[in-house]
N, CA, C and O atoms as a GROMACS GRO file, in nm:
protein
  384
    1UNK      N    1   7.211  13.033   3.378
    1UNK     CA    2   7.304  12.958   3.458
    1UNK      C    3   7.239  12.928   3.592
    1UNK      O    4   7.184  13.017   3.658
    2UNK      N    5   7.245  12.795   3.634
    2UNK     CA    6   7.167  12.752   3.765
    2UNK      C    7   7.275  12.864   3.898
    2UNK      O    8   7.389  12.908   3.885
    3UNK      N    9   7.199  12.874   3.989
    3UNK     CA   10   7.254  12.940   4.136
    3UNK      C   11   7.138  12.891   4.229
    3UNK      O   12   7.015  12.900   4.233
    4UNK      N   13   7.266  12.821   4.323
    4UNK     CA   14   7.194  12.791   4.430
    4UNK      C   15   7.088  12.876   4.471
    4UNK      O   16   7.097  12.996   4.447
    5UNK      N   17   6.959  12.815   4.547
    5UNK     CA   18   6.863  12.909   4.616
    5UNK      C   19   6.892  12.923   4.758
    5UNK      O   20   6.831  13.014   4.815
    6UNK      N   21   6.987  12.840   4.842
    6UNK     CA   22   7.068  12.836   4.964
    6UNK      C   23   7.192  12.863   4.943
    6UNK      O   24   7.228  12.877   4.826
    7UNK      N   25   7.264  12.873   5.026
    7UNK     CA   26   7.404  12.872   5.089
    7UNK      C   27   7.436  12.716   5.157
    7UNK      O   28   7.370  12.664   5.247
    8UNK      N   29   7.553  12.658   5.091
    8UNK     CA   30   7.538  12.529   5.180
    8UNK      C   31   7.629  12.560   5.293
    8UNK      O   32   7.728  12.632   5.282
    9UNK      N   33   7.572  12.475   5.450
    9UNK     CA   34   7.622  12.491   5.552
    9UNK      C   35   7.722  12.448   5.569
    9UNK      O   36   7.779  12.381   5.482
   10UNK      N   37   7.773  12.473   5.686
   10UNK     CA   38   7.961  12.400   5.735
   10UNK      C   39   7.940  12.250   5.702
   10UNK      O   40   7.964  12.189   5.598
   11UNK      N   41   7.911  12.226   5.772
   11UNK     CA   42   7.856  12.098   5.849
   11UNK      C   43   7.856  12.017   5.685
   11UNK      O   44   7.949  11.945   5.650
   12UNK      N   45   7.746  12.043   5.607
   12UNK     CA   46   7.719  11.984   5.493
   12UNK      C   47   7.845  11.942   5.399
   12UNK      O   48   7.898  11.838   5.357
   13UNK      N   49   7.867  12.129   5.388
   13UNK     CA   50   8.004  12.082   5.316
   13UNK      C   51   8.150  12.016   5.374
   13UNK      O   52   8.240  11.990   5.294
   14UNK      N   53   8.163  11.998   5.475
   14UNK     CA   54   8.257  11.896   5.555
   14UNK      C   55   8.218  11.752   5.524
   14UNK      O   56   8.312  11.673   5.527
   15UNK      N   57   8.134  11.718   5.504
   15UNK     CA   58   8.050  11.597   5.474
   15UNK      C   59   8.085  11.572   5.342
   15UNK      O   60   8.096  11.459   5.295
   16UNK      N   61   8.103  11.668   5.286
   16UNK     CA   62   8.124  11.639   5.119
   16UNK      C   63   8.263  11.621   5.133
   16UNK      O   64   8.286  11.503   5.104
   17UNK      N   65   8.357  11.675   5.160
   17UNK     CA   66   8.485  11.664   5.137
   17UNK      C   67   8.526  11.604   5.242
   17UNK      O   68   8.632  11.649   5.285
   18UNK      N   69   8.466  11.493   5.315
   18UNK     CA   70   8.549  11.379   5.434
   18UNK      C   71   8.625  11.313   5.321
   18UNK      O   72   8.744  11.281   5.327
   19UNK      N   73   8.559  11.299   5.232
   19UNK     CA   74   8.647  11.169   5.130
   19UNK      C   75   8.765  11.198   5.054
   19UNK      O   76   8.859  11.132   5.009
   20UNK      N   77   8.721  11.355   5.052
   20UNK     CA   78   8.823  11.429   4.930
   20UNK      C   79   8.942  11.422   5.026
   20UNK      O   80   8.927  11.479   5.134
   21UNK      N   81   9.097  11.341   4.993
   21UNK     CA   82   9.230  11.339   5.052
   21UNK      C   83   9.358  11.336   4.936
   21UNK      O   84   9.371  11.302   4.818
   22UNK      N   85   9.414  11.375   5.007
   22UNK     CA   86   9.542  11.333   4.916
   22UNK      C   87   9.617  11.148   4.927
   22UNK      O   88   9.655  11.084   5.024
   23UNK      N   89   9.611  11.113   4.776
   23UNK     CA   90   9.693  10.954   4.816
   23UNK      C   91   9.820  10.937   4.798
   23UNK      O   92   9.854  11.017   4.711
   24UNK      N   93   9.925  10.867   4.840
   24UNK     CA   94  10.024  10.853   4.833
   24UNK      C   95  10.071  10.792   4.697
   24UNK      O   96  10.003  10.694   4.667
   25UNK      N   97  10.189  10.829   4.588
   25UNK     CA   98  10.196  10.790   4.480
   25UNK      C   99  10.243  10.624   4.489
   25UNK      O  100  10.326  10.606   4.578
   26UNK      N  101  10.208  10.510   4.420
   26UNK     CA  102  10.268  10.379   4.390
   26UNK      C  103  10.389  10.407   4.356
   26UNK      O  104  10.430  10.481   4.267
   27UNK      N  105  10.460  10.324   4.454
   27UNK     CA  106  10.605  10.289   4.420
   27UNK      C  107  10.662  10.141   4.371
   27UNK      O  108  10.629  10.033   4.421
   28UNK      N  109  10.749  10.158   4.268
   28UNK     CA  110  10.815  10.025   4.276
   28UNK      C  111  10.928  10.014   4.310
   28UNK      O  112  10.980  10.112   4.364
   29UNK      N  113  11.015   9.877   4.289
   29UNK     CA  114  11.162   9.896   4.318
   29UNK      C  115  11.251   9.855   4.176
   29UNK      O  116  11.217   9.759   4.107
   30UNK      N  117  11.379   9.947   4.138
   30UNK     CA  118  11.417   9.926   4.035
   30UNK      C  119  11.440   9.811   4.042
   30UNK      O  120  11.469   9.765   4.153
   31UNK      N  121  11.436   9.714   3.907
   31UNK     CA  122  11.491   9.603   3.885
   31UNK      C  123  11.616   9.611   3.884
   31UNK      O  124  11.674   9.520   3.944
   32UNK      N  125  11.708   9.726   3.814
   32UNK     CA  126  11.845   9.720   3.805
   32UNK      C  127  11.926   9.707   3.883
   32UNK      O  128  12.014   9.622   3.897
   33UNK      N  129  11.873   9.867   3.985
   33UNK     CA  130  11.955   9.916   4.100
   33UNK      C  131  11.892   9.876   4.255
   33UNK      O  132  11.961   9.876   4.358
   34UNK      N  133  11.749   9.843   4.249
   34UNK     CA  134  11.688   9.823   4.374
   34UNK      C  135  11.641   9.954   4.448
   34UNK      O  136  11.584   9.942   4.557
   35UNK      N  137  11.660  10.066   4.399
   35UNK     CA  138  11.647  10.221   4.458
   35UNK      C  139  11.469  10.214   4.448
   35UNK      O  140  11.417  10.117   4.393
   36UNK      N  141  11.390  10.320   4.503
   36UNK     CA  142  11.258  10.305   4.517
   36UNK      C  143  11.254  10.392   4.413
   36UNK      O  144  11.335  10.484   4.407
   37UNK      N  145  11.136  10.370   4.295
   37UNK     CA  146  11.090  10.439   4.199
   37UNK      C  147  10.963  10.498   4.196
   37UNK      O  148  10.893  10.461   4.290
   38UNK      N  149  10.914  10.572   4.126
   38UNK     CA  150  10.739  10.588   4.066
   38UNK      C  151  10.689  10.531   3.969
   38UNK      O  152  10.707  10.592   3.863
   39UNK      N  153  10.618  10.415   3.959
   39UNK     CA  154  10.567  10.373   3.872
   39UNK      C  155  10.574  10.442   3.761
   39UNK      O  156  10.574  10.565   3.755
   40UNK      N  157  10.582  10.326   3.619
   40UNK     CA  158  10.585  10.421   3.506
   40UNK      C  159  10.702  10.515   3.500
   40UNK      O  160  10.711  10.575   3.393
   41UNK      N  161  10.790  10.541   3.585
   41UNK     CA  162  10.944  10.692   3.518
   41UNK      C  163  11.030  10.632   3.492
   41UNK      O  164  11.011  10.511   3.481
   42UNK      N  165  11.145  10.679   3.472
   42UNK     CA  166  11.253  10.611   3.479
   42UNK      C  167  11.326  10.641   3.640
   42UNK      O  168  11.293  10.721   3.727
   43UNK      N  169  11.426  10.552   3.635
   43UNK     CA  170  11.488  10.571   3.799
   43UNK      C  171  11.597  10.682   3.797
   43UNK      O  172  11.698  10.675   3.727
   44UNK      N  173  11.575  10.760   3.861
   44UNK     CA  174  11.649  10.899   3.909
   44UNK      C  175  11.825  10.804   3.927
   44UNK      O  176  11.927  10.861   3.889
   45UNK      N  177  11.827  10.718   3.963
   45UNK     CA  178  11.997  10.638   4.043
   45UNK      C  179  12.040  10.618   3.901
   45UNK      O  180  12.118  10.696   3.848
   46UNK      N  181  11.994  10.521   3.844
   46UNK     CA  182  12.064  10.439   3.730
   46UNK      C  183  11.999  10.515   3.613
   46UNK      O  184  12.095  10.567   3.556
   47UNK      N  185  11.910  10.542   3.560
   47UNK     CA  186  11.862  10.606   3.457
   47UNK      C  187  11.788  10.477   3.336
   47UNK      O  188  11.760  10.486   3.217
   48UNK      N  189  11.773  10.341   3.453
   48UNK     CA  190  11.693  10.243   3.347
   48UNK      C  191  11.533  10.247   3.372
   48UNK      O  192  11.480  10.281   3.477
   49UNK      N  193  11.458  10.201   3.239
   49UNK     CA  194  11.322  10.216   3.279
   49UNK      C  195  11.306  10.020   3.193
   49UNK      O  196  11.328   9.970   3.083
   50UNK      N  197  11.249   9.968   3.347
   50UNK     CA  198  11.214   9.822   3.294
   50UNK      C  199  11.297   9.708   3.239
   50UNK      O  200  11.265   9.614   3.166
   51UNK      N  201  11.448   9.752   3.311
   51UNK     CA  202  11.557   9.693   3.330
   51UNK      C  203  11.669   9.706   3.241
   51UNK      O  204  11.780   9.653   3.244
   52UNK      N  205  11.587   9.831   3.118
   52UNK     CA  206  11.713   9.842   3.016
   52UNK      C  207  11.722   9.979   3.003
   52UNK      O  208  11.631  10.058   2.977
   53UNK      N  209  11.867  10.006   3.029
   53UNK     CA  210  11.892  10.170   3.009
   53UNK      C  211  11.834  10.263   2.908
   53UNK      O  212  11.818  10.250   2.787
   54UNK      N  213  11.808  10.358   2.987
   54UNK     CA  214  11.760  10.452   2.832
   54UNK      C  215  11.805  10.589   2.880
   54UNK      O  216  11.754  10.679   2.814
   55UNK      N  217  11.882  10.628   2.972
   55UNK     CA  218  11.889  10.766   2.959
   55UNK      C  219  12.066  10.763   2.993
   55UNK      O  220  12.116  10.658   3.034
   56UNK      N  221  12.144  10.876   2.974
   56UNK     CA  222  12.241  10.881   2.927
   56UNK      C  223  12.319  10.814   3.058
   56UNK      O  224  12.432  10.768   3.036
   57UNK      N  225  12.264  10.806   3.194
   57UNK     CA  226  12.317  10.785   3.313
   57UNK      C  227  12.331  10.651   3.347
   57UNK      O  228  12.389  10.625   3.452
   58UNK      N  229  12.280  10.543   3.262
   58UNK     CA  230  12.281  10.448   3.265
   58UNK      C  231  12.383  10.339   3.134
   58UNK      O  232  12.440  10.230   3.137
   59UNK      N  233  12.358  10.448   3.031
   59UNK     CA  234  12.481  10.403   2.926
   59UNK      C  235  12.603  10.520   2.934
   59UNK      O  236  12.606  10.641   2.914
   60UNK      N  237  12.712  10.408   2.980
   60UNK     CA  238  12.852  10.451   2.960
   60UNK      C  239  12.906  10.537   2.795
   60UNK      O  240  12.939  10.476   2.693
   61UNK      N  241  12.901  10.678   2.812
   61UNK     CA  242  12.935  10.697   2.694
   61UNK      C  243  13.044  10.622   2.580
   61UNK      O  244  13.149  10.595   2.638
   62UNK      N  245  13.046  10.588   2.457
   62UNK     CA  246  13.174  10.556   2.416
   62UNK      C  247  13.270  10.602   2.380
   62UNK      O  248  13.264  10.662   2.273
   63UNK      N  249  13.391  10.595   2.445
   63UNK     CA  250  13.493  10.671   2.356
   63UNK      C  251  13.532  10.688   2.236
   63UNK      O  252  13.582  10.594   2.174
   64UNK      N  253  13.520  10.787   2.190
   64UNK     CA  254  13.572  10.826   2.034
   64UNK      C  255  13.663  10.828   2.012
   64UNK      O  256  13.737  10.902   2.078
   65UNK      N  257  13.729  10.731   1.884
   65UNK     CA  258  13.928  10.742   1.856
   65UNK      C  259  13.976  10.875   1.859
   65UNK      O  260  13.910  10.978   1.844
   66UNK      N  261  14.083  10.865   1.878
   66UNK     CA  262  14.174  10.955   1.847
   66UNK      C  263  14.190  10.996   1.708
   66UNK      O  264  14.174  11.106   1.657
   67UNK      N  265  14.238  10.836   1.637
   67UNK     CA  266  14.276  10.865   1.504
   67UNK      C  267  14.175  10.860   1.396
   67UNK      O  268  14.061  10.830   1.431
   68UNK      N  269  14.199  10.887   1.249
   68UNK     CA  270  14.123  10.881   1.164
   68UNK      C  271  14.092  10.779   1.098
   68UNK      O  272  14.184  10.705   1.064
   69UNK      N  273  13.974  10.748   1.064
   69UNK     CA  274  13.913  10.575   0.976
   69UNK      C  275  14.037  10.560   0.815
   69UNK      O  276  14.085  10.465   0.753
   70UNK      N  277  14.044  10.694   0.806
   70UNK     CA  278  14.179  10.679   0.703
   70UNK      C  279  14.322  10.571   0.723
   70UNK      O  280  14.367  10.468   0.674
   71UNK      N  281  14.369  10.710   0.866
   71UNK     CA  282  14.457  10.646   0.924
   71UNK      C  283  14.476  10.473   0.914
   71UNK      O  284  14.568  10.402   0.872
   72UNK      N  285  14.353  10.447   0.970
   72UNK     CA  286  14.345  10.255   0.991
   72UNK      C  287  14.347  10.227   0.888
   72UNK      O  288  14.410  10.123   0.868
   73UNK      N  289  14.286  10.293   0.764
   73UNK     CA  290  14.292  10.182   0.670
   73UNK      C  291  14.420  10.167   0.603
   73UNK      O  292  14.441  10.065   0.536
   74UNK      N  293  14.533  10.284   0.616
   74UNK     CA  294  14.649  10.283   0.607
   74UNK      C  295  14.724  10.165   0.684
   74UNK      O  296  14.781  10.093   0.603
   75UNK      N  297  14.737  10.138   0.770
   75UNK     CA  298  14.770  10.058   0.896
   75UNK      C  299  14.735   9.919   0.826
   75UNK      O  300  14.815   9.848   0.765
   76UNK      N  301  14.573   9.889   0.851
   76UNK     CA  302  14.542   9.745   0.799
   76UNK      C  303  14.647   9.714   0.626
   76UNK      O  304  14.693   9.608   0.585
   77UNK      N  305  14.655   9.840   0.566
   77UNK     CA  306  14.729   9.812   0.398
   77UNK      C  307  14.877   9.776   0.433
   77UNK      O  308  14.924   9.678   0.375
   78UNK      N  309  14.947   9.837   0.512
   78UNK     CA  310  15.085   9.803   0.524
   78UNK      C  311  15.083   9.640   0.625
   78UNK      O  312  15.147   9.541   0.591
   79UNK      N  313  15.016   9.645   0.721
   79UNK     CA  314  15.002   9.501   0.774
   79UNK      C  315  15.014   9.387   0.642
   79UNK      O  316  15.092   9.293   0.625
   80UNK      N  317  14.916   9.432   0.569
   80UNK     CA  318  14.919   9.310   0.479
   80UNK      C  319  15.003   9.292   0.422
   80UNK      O  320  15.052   9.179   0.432
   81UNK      N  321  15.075   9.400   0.323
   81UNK     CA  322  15.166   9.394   0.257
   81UNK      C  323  15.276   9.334   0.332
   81UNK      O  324  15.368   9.304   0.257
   82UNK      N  325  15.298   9.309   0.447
   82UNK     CA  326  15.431   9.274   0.561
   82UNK      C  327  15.376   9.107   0.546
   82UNK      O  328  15.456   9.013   0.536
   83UNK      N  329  15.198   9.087   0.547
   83UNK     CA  330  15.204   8.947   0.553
   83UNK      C  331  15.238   8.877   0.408
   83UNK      O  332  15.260   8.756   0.394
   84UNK      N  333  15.239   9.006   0.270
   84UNK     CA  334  15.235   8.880   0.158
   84UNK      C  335  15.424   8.914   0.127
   84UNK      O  336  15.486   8.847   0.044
   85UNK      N  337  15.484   9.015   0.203
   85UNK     CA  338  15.674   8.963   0.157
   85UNK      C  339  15.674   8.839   0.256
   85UNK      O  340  15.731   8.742   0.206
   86UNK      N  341  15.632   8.820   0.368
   86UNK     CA  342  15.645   8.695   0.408
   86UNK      C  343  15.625   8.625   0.401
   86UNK      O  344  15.693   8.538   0.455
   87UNK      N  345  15.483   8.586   0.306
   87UNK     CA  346  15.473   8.446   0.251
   87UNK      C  347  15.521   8.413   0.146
   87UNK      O  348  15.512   8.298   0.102
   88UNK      N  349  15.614   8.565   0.051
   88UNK     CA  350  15.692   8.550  -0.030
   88UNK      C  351  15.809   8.482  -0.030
   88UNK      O  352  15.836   8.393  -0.111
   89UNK      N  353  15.901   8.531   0.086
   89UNK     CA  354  15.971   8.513   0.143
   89UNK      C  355  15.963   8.321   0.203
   89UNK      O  356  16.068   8.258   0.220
   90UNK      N  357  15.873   8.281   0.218
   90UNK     CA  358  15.908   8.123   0.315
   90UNK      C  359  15.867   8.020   0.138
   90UNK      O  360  15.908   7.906   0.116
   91UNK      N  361  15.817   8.070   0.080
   91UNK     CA  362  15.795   8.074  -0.066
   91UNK      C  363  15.870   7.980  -0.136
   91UNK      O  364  15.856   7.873  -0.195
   92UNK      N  365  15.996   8.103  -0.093
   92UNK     CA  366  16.139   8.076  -0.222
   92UNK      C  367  16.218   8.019  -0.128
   92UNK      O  368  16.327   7.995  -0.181
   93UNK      N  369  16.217   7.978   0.013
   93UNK     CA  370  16.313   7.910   0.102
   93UNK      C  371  16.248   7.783   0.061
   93UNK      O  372  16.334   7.702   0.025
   94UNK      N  373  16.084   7.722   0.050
   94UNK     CA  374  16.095   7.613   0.039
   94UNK      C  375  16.138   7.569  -0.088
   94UNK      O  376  16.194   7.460  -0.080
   95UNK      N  377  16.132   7.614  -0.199
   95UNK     CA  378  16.165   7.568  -0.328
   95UNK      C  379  16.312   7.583  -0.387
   95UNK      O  380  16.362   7.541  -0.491
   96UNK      N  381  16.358   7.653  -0.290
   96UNK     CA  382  16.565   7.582  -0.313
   96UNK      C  383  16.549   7.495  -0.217
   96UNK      O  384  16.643   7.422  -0.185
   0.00000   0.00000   0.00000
């Protein structure tokens, strides 16, 4: 394994690390909300990445019925049946 045959001095190594800094991360601005972002994440405010929601903070959950898909289809069966006595019904009024 190589080892230095010196010690490097202050001086030297200050010289080496003038350049070495910390940079500030790129920011953008949301398209949605206008809040300041980090390139590439999604936005902490609205929860869209690239103008279309993707995290739960940005889509409105949907409400789930109450009732059962049964239920309705019960509902839609008696509706109908109410629409065919009534076309039963205007039926036999026109034909007396």
């Amino acid at each position: 394994m190589a080892v230095p045959k010196k010690r490097t001095g202050h001086s030297a190594q200050g010289k080496r690390r003038s350049n070495w800094k910390a940079t500030k991360p790129a920011t953008t601005v949301c398209p949605t909300c206008g809040a300041t972002v980090l390139t590439h994440t999604v936005c902490t405010s609205c929860g869209s990445y690239k103008g279309k929601p993707v995290s739960k903070k940005g889509v409105e959950a949907p409400k789930v019925a109450e009732t059962k898909p049964e239920a309705k289809a019960e509902v839609k069966t008696e509706e109908k049946t109410v629409e065919t006595e009534t076309v039963v019904e205007e039926k036999t009024s026109t034909e007396e």
